[in-house]
N, C-alpha and C positions, 0 to 999 in steps of 0.2 A: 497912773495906775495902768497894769500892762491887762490887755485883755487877755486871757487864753481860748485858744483854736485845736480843737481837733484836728488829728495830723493826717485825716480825710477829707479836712472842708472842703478845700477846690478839688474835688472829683465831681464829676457832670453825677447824673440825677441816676443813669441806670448801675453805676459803680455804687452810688450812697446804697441805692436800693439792694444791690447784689450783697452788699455786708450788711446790710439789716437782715437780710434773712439769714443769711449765715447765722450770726448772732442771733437772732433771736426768734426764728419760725424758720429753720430747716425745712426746705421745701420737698425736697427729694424723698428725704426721713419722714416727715411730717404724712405725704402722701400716700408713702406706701402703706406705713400703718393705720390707715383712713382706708384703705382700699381693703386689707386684710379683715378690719372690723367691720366695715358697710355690709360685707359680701356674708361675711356669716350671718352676722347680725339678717339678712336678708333670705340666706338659705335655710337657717333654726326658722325662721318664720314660715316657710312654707313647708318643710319637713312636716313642724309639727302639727300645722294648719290644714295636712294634707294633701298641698295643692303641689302644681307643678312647678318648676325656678319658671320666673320672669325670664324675658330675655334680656338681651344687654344693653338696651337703654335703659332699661331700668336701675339695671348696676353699676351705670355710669354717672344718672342724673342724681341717684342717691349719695355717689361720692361727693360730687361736685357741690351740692349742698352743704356733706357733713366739714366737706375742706372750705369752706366760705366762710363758716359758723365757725369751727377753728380760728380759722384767720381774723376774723372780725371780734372775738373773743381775745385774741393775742394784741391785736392790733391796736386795738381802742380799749 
């Protein structure tokens, strides 16, 4: 019986990885529109809350979370 192999097997670990995300979590894509949502999602909240924007760790830390949760969602 003949086994079949992906015509990527012997790529080392950061090639595997670079085509899983291609395929399957666009990271570039995936990011940006993480950043465009966070930030509103972030400015409606103080708009209508009254308050002043955060600064920018704030809108930094909030991505980085919402892209984790993404990812861990896609991932697993």
């Amino acid at each position: 019986m003949q086994t079949l192999r992906h015509p990527k097997a012997g790529a080392n670990l950061t090639q595997r990885l670079w085509i899983y995300q291609a395929e399957r979590f666009p990271i570039f894509k995936t990011g940006l529109l993480l950043l465009v949502f966070s930030a509103a999602s972030i400015s409606i909240s103080a708009h209508l809350g009254g308050r002043a924007l955060p600064g920018w760790p704030v809108f930094a830390s909030i991505w980085a979370v919402t892209f984790i949760l993404f990812f861990q969602m896609r991932a697993l």
